[in-house]
C-alpha positions in Angstrom: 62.8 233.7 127.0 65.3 231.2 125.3 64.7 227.3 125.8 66.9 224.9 125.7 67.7 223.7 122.2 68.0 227.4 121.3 70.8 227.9 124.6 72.0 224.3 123.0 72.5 225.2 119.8 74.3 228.5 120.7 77.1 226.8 122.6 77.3 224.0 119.4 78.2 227.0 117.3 80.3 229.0 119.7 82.4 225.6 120.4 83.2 225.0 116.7 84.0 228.3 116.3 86.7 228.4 119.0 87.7 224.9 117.3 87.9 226.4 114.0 89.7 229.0 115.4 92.1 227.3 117.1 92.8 225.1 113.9 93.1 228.3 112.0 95.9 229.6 114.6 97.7 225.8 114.5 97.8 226.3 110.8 99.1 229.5 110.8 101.8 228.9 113.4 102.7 225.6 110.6 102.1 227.9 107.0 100.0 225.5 105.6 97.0 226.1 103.5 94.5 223.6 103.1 93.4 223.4 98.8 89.7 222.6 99.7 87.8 224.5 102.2 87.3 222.1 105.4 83.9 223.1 105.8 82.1 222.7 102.4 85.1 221.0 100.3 85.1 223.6 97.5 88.6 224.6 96.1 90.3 227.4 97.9 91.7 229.8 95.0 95.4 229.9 95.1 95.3 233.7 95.3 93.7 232.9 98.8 96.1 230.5 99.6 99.1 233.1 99.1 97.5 236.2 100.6 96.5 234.1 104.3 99.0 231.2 104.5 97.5 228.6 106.7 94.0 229.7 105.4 91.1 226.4 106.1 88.1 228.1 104.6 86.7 229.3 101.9 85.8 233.2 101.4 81.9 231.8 102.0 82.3 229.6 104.7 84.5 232.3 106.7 82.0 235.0 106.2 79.3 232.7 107.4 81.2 231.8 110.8 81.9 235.6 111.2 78.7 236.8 110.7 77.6 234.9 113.3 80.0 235.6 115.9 79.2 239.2 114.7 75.0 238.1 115.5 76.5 236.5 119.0 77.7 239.6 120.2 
């Protein structure tokens, strides 16, 4: 049986993944890459930047946030 901090904390990280998400779509639509990763602040490489235009994250940060939507599922 889940309590509530745990149910809590599951919908914190499913609503800043659907904001990330939807900032990642805005950017795309706009072509815009960010140079630092929004989430921890280090530098996006430029080969990155050029393969996903619009990219916000680093490689880390994105593989943590799909990791757990993969755990969510």
């Amino acid at each position: 049986m889940t309590d509530i901090s745990d149910k809590a904390t599951e919908r914190e990280e499913l609503d800043r993944a659907n904001a990330l998400a939807a900032q990642r779509q805005r950017a795309v639509m706009g072509g815009s890459s960010l140079s630092h990763c929004e989430e921890c602040g280090e530098e996006i490489p430029a080969a990155r930047r050029v393969a996903l235009p619009g990219v916000r994250l680093c490689v880390g940060c994105q593989s943590e946030i799909e990791q757990k939507r993969r755990l969510r599922k």
